[in-house]
N, CA, C and O of each residue as an XYZ file, in Angstrom:
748
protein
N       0.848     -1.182      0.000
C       0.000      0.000      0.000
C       0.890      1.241      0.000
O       1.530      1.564      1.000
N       0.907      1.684     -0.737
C       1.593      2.934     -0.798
C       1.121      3.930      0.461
O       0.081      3.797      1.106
N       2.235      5.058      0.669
C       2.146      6.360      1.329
C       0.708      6.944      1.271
O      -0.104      6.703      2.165
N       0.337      7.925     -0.091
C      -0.891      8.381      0.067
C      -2.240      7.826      0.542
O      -3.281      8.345      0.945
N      -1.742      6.349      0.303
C      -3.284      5.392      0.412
C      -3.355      4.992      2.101
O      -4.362      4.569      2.667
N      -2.307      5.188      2.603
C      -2.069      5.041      4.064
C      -2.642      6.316      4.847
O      -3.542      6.227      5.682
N      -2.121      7.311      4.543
C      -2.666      9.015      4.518
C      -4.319      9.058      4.882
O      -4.979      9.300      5.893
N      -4.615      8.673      3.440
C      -6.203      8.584      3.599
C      -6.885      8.092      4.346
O      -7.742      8.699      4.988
N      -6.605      6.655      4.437
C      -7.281      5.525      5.803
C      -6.503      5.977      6.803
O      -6.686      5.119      7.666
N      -5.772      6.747      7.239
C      -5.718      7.389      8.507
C      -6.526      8.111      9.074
O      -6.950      8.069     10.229
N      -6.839      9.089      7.874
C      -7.674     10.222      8.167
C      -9.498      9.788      8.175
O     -10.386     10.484      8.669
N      -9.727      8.026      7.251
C     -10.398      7.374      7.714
C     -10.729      7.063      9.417
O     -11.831      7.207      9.947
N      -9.623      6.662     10.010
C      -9.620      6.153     11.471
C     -10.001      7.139     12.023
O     -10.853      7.033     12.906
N      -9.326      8.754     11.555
C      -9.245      9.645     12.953
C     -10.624      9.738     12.977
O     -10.866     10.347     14.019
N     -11.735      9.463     12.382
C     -13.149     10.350     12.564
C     -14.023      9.721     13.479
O     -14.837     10.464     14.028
N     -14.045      8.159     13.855
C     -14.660      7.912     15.045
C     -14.013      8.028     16.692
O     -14.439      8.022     17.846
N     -12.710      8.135     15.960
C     -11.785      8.602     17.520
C     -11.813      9.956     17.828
O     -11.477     10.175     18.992
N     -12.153     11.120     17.054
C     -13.121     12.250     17.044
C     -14.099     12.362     17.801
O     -14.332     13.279     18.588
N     -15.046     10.909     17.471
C     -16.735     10.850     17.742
C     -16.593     10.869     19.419
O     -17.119     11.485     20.346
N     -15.397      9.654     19.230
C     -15.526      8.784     20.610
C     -14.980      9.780     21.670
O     -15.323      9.545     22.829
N     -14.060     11.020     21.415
C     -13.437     12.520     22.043
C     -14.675     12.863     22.711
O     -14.630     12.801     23.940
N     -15.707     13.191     22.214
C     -16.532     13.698     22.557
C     -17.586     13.078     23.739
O     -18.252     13.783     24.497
N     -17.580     11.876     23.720
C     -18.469     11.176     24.494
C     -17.628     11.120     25.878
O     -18.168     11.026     26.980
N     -16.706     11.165     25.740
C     -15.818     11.294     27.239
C     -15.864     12.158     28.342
O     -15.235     13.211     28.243
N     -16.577     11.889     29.528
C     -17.170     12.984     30.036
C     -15.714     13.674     30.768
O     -15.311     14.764     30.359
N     -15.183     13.138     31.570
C     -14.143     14.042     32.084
C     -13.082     14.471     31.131
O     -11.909     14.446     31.501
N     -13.402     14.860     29.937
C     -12.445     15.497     28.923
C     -13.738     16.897     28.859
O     -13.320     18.049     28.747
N     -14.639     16.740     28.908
C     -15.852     17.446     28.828
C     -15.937     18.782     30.289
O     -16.567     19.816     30.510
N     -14.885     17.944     30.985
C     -14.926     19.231     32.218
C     -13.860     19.720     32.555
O     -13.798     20.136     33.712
N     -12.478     19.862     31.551
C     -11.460     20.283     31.765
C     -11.341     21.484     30.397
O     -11.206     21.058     29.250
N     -11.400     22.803     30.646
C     -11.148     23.749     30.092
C     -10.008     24.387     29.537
O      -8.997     24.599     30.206
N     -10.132     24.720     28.275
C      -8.868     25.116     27.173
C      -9.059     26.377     26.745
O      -9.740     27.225     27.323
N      -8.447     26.515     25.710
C      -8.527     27.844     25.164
C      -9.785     28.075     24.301
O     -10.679     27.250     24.110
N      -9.724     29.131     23.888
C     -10.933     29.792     22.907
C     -12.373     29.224     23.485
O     -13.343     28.895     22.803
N     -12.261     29.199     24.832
C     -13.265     28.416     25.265
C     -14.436     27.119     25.105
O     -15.627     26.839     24.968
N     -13.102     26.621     25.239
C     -13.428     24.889     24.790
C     -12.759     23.603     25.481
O     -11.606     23.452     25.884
N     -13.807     22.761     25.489
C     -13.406     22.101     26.682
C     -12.542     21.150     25.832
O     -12.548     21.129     24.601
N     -11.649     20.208     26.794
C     -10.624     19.294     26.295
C     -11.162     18.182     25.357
O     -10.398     17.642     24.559
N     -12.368     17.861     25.438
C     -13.073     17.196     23.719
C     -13.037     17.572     23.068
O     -12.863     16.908     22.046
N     -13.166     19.057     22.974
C     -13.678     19.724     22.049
C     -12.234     20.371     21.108
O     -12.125     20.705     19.928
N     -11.592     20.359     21.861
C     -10.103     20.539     21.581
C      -9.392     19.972     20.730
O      -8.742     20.375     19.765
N      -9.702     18.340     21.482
C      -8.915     17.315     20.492
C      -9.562     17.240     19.493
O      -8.989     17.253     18.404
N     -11.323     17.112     19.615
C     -11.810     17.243     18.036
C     -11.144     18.071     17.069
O     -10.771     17.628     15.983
N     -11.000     19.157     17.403
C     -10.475     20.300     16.024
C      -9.278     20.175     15.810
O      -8.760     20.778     14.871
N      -8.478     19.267     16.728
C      -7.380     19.448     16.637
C      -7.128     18.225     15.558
O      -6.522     18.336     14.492
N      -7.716     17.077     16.072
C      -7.878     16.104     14.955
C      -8.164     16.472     13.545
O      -7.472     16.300     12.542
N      -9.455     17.072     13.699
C     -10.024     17.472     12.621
C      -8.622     18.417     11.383
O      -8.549     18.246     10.166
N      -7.914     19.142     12.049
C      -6.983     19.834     11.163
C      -6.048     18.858     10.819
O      -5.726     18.923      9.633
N      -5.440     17.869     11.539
C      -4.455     17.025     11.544
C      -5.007     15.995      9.982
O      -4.550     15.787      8.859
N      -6.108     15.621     10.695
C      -6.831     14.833      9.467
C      -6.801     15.553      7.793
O      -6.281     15.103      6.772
N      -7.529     16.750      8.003
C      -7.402     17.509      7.223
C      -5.990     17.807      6.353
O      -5.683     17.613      5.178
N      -5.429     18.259      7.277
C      -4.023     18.028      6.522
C      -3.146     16.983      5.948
O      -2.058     17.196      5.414
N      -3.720     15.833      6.107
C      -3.354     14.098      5.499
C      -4.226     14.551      3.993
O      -3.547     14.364      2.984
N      -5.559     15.086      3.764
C      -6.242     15.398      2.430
C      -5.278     16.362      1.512
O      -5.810     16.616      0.431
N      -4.351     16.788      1.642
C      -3.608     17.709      0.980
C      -2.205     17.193      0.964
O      -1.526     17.430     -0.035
N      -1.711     16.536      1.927
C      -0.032     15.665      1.720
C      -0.410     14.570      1.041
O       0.494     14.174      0.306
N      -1.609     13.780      0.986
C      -1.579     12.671      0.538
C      -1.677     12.737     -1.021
O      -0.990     12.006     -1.735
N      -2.606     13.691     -1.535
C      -2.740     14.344     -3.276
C      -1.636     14.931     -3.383
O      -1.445     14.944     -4.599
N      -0.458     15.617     -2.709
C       0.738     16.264     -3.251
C       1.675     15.288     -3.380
O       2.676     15.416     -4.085
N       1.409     14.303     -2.731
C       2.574     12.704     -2.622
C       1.991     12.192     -3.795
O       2.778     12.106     -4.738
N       1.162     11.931     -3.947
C       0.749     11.005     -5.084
C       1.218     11.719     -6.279
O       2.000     11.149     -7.039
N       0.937     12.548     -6.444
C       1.542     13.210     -7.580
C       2.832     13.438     -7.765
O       3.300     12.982     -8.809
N       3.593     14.054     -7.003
C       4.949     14.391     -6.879
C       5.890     12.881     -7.330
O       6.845     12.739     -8.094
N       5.229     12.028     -6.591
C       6.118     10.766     -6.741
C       5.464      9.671     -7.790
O       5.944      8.546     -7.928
N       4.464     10.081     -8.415
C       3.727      9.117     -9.550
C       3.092      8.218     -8.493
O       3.184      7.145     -9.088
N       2.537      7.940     -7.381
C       1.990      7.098     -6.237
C       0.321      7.207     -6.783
O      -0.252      6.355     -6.103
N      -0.482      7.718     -7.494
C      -1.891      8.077     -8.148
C      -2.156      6.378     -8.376
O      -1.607      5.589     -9.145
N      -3.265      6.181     -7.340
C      -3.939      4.762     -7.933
C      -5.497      4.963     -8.185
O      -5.865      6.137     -8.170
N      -6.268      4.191     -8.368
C      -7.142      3.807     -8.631
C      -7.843      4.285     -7.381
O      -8.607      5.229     -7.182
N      -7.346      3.341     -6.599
C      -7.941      3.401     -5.033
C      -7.715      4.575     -3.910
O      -8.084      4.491     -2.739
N      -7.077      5.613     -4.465
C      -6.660      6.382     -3.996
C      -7.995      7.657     -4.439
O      -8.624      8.486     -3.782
N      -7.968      7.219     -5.981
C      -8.737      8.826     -6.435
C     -10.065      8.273     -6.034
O     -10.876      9.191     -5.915
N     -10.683      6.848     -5.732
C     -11.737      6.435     -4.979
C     -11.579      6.752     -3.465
O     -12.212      7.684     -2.970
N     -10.864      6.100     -2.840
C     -11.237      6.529     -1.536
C     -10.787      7.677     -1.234
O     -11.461      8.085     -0.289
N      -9.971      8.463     -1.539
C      -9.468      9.863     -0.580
C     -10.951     10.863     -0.534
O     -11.304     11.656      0.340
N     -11.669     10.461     -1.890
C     -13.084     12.174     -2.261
C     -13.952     11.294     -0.554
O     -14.379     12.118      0.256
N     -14.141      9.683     -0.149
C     -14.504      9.169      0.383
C     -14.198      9.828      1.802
O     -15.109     10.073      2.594
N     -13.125     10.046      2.020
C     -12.561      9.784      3.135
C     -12.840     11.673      3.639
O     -13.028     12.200      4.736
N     -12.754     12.162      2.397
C     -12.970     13.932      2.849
C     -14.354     14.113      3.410
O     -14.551     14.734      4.455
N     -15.476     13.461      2.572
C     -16.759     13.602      2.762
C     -17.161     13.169      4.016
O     -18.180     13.648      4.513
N     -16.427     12.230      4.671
C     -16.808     11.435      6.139
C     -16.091     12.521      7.236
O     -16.774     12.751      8.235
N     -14.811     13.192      7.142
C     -14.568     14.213      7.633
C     -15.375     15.126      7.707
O     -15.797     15.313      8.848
N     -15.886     15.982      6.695
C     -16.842     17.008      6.447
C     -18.038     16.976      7.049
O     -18.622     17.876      7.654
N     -18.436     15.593      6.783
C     -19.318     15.518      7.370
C     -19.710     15.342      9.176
O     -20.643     15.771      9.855
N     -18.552     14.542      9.485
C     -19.178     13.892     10.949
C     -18.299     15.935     11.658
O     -18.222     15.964     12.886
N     -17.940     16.874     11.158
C     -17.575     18.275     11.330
C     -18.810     19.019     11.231
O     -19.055     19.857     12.099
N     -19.513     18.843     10.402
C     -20.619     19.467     10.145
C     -21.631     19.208     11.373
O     -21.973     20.069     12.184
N     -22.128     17.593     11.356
C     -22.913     17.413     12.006
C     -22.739     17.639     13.395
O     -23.702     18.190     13.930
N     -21.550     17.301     14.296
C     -20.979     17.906     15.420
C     -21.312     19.435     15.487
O     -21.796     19.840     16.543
N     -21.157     20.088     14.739
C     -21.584     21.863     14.799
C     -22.807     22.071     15.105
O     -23.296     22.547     16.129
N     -23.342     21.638     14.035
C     -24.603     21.735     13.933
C     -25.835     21.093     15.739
O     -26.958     21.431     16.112
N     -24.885     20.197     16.265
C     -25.509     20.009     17.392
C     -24.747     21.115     18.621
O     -24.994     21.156     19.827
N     -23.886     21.845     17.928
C     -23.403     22.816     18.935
C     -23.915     24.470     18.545
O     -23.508     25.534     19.010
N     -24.936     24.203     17.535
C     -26.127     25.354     16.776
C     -24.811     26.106     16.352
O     -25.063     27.311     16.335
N     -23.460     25.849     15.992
C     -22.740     26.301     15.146
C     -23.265     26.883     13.722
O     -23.121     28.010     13.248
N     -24.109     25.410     13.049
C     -24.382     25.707     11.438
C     -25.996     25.683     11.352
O     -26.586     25.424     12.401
N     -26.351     25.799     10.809
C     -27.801     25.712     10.745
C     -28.047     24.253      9.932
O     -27.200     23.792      9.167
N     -29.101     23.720     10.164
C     -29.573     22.293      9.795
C     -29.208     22.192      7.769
O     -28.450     21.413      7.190
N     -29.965     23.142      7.259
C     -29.971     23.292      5.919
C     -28.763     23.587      5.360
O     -28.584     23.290      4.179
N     -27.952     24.084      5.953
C     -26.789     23.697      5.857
C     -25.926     22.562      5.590
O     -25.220     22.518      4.582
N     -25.957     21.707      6.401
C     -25.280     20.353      6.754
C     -26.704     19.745      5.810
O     -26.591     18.654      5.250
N     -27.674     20.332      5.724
C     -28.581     18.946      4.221
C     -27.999     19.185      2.787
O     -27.845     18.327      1.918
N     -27.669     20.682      2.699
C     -26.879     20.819      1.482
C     -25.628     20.271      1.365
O     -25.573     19.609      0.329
N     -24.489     20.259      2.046
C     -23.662     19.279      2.116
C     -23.709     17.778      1.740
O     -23.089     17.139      0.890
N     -24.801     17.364      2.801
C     -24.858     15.834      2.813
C     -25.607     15.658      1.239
O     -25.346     14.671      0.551
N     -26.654     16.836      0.721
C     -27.043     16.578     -0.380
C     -25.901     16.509     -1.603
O     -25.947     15.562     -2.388
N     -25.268     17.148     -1.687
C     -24.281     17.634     -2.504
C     -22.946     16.317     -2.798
O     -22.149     16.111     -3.713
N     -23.272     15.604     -1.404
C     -22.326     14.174     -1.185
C     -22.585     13.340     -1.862
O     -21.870     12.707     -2.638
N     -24.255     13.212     -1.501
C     -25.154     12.042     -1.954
C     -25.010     11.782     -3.638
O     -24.992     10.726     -4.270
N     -24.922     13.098     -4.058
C     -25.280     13.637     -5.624
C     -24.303     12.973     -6.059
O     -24.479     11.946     -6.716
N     -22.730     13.597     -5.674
C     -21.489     13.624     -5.918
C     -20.865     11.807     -6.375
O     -20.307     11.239     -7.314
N     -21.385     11.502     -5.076
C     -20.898     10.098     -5.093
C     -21.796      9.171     -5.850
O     -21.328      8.376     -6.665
N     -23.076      9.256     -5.596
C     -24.077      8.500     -6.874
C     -23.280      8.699     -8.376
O     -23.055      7.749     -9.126
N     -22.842     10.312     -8.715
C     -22.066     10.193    -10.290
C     -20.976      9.163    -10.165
O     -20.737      8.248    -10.954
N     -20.232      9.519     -8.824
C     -19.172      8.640     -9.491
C     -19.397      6.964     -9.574
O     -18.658      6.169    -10.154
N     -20.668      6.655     -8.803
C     -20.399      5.327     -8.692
C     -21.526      4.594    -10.524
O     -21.829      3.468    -10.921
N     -21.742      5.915    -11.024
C     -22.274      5.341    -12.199
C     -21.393      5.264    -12.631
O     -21.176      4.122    -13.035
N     -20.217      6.321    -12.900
C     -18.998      6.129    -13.609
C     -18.042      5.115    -13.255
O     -17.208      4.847    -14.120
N     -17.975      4.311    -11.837
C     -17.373      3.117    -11.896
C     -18.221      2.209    -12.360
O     -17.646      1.126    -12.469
N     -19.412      2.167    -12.704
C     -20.137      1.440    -13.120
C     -19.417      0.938    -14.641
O     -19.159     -0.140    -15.176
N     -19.259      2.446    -14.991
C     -18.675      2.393    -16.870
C     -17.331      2.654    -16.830
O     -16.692      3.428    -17.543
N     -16.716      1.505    -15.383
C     -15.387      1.247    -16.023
C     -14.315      2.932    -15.673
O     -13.100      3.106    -15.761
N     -15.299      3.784    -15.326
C     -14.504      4.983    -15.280
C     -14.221      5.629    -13.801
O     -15.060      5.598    -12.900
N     -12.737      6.302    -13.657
C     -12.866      6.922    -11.903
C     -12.723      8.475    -12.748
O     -12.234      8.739    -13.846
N     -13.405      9.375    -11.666
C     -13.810     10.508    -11.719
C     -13.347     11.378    -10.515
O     -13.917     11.953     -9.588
N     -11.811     11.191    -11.017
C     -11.275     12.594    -10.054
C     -11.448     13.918     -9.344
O     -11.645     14.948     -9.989
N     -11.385     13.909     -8.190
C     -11.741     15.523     -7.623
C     -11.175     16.392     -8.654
O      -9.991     16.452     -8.984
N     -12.470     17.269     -9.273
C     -12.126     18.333     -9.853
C     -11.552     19.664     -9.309
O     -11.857     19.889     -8.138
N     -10.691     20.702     -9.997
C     -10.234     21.885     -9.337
C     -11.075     22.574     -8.367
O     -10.695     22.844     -7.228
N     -12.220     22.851     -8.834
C     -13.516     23.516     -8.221
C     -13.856     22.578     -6.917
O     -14.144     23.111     -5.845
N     -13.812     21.279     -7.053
C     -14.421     20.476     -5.869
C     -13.440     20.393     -4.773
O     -13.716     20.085     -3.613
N     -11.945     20.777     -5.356
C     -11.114     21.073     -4.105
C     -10.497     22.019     -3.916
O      -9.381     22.206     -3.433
N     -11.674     23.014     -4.537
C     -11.750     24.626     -3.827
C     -12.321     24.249     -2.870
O     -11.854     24.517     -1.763
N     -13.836     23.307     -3.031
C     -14.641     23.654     -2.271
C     -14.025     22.783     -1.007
O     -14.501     23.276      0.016
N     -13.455     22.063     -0.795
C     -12.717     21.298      0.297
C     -12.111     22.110      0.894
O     -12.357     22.231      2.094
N     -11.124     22.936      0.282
C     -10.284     23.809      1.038
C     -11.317     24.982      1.803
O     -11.276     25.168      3.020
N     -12.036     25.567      1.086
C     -12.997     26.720      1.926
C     -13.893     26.110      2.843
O     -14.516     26.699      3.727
N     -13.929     24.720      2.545
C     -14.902     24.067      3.720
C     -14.105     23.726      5.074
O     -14.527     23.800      6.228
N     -12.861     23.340      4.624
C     -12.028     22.860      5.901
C     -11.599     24.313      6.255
O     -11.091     24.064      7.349
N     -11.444     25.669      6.099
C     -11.096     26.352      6.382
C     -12.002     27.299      7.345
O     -11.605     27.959      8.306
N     -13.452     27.180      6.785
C     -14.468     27.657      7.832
C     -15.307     26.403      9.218
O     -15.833     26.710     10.288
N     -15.135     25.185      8.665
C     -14.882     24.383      9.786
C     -14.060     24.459     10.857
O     -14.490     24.520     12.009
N     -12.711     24.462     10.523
C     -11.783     24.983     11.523
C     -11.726     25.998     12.173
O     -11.296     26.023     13.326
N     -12.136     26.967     11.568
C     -12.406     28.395     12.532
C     -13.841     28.197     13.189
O     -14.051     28.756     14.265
N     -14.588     27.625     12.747
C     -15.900     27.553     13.998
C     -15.232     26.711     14.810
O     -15.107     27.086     15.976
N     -14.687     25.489     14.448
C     -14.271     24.208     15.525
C     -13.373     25.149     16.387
O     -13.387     24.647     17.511
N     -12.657     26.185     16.402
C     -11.933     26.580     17.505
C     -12.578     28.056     18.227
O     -11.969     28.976     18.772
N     -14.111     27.860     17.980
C     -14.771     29.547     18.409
C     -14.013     30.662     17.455
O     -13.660     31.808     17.733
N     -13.908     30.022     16.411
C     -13.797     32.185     15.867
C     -12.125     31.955     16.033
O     -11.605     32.306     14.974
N     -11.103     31.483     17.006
C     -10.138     31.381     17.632
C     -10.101     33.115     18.338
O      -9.048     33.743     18.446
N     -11.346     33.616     18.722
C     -11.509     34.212     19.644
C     -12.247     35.865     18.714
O     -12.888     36.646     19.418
N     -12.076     36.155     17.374
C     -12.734     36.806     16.726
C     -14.166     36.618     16.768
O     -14.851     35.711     17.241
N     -14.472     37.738     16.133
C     -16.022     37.833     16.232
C     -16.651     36.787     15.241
O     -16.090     36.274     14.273
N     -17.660     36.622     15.592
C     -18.691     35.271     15.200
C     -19.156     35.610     13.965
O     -19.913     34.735     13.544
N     -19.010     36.551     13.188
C     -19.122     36.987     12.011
C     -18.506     36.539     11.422
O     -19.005     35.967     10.453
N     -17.500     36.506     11.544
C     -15.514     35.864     10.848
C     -16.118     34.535     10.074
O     -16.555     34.571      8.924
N     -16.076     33.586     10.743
C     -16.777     32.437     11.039
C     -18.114     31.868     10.081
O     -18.137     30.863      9.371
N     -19.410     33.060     10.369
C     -20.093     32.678      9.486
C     -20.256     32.994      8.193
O     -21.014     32.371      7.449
N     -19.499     34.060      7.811
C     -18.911     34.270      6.560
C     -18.056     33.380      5.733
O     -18.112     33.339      4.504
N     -17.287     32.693      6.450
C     -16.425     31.785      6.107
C     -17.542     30.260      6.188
O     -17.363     29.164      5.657
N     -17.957     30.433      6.504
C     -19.065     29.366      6.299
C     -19.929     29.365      4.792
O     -20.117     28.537      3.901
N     -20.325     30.761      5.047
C     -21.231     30.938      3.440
C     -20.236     30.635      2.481
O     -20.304     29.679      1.709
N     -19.442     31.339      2.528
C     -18.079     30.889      0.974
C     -18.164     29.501      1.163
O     -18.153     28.920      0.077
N     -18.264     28.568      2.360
C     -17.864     27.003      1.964
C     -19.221     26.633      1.027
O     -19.161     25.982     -0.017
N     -20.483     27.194      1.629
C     -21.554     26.581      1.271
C     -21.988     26.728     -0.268
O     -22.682     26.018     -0.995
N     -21.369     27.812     -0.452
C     -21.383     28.735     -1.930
C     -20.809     27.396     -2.793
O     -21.522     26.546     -3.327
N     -19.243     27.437     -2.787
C     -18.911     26.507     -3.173
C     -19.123     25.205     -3.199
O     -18.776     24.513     -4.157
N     -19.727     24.728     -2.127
C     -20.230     23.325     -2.344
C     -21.473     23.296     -3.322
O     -21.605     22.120     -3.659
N     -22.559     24.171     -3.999
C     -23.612     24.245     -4.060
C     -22.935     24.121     -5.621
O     -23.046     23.126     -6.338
N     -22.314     25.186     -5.920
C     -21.448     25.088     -6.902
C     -20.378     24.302     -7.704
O     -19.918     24.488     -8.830
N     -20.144     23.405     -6.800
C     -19.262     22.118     -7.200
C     -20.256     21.460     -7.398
O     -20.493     21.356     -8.601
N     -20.879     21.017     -6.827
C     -22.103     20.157     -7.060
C     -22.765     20.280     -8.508
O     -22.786     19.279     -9.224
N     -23.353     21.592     -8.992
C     -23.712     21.604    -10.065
C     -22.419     21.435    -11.144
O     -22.527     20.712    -12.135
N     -21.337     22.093    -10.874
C     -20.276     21.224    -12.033
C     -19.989     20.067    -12.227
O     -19.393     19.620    -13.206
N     -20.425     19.437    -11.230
C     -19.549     17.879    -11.075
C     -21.295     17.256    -11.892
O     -21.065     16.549    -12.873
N     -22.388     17.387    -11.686
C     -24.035     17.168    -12.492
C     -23.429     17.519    -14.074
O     -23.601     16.665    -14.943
N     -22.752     18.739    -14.400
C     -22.691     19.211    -15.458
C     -21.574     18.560    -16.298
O     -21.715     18.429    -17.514
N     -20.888     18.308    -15.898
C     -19.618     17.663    -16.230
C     -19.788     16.403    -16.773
O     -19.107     15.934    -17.685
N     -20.781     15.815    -16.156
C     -20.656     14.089    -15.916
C     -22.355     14.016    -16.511
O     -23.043     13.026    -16.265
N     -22.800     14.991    -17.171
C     -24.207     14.484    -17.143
C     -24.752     13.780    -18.390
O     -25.927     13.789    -18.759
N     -23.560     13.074    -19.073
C     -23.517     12.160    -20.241
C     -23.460     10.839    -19.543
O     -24.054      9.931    -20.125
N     -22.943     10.582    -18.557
C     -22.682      9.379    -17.579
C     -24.190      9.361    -16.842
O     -24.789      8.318    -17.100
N     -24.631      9.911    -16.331
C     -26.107     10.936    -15.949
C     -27.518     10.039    -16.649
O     -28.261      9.186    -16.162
N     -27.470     10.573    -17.752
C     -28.424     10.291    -18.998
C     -28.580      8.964    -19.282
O     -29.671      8.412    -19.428
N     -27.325      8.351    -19.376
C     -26.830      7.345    -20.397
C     -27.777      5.890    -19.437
O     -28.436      4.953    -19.887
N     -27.410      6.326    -17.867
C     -27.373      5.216    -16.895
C     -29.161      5.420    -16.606
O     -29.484      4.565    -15.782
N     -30.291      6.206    -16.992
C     -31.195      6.316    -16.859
C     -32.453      5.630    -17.887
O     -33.639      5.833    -17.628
């Protein structure tokens, strides 16, 4: 198994050891910075760590010719389970608003149904430029809610939220538009 493919299923693992951060009650009563308790801590802290395996692992693969099959399949996999179990955590901390995290999860649902017609026809369907804009502006306003603002105003934050959502709404329809010969064909 190569480097990048190791990367990914790491950043696979970290997300229920995330979940499981949270359920821990005496991590829940020891206080940190930006006012957040020691779950809440390691979550984001994970969460960036993880995050940052989504960006060494696509610069390794490339840099060193390491690009498999299973790589351009599971890594879009492995972002969306991040994103998501980030989202939904917020959202129970009234961080994001519900319709929010449905556009996301909608935008997943969409995303991954194309590609799995296109493995259907024999084909993998690489994260496009646009779809890892929208990764980067998503992990970037995740992280600043996951750490309160890192102490800025709450505006910061939900601004940086709308740009993620913008873009996801927007990847979404490119990745429909792109692929909607694969779309048609399978209907």
């Amino acid at each position: 198994m190569t480097l990048p493919n190791k990367l990914t299923l790491s950043r696979m693992v970290a997300i229920p050891i995330m979940v499981i951060l949270l359920v821990i009650e005496p991590l829940k009563e020891i206080k940190t910075i930006f006012d957040l308790n020691l779950a809440q801590l390691l979550f984001a802290i994970l969460f960036v760590l993880a995050s940052f395996t989504d960006f060494l692992d696509g610069y390794l693969a490339r840099k060193h010719n390491l690009v498999t099959t299973f790589g351009k399949f599971t890594d879009p996999i492995a972002d969306k389970l991040l994103v998501l179990t980030a989202f939904l955590y917020l959202q129970t901390e009234l961080k994001v608003l519900w319709w929010m995290t449905l556009i996301v999860v909608a935008r997943e649902f969409i995303v991954t149904g194309i590609r799995l017609l296109a493995v259907e026809k024999g084909e993998v369907i690489a994260a496009s430029k646009f779809g890892k804009l929208k990764m980067a502006t998503t992990v970037v306003a995740l992280t600043v809610l996951l750490f309160n603002n890192f102490g800025l105003d709450q505006l910061f934050g939900d601004i940086l939220l709308w740009v993620a959502i913008l873009f996801t709404v927007l990847s979404g329809v490119e990745y429909f538009y792109k692929n909607r010969a694969i779309i048609f064909e399978s209907i």
